[in-house]
C-alpha positions as CSV (number, residue, x, y, z in Angstrom):
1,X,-11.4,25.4,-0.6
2,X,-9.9,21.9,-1.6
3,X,-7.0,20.5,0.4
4,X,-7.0,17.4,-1.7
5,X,-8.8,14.5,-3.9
6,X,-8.6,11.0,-4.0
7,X,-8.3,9.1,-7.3
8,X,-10.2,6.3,-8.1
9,X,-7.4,3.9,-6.6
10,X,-8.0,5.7,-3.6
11,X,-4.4,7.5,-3.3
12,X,-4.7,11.3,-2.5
13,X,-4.0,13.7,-4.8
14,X,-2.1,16.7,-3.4
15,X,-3.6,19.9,-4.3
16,X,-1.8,23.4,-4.5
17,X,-0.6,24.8,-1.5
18,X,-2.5,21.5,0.5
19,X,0.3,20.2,3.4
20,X,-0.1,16.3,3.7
21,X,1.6,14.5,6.5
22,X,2.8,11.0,4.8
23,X,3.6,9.3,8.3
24,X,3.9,10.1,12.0
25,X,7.5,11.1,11.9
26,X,6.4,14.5,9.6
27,X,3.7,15.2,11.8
28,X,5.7,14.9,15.0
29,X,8.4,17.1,12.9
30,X,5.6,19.8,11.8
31,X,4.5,19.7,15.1
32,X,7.7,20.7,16.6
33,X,8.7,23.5,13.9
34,X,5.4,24.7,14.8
35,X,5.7,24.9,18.3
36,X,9.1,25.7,18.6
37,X,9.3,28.2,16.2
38,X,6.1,30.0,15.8
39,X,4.4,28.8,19.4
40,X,2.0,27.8,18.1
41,X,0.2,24.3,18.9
42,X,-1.3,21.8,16.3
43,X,-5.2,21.1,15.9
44,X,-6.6,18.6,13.6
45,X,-10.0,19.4,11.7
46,X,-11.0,16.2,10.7
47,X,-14.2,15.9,8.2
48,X,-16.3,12.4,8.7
49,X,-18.1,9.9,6.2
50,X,-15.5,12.1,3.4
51,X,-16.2,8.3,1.3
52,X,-19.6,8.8,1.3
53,X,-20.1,10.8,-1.9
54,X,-17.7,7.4,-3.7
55,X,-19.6,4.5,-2.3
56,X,-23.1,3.7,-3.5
57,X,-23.5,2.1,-0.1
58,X,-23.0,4.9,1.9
59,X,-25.2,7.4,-0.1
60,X,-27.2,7.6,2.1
61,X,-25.1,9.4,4.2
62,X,-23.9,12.2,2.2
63,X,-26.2,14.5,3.9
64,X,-24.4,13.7,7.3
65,X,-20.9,14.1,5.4
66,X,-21.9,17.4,3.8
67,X,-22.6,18.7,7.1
68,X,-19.5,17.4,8.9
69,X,-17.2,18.8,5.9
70,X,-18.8,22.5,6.4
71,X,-18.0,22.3,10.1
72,X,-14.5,21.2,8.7
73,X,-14.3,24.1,6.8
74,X,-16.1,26.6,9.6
75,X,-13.6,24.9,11.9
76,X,-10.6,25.5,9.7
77,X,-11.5,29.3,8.5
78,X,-11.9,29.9,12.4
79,X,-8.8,28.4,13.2
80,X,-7.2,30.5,10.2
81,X,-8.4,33.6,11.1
82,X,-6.9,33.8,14.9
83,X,-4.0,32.8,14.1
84,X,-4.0,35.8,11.1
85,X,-5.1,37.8,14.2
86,X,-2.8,36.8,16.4
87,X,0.2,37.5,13.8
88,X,-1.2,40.9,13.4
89,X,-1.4,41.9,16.6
């Protein structure tokens, strides 16, 4: 699973299907539309050190970030599947 990249002039490329929130205003909007329409609330999974793996000075540590973007991703496939539960239901 990729949500997105960054290029080397550190602007983030959007990957397929990826949502990216530009400013506050689309989150507070995407927050609403989720809420009002789906009732459903709105949880950030954040991954730490992601510039690790870019910066020769923080090599050392990519084993802290690889561990803090499979939590991400744990947290995120969780998060994914009860709400594909609760849908179901």
């Amino acid at each position: 699973m990729e949500l997105g990249r960054i290029d080397e002039g550190g602007r983030l490329i959007q990957v397929p299907n990826a949502l990216v929130l530009r400013n506050l205003t689309e989150l507070e909007n995407a927050d609403a539309v989720l809420a009002d329409t789906l009732a459903m609330d709105v949880d950030f999974i954040v991954p730490e050190l992601t510039m690790a793996t870019r910066n020769p000075a923080m090599s050392h540590l990519i084993p802290l970030h690889e561990a803090a973007r499979q939590h991400a991703l744990d947290g995120a496939a969780s998060k994914a599947k009860a709400v594909a539960a609760r849908f179901a239901a």
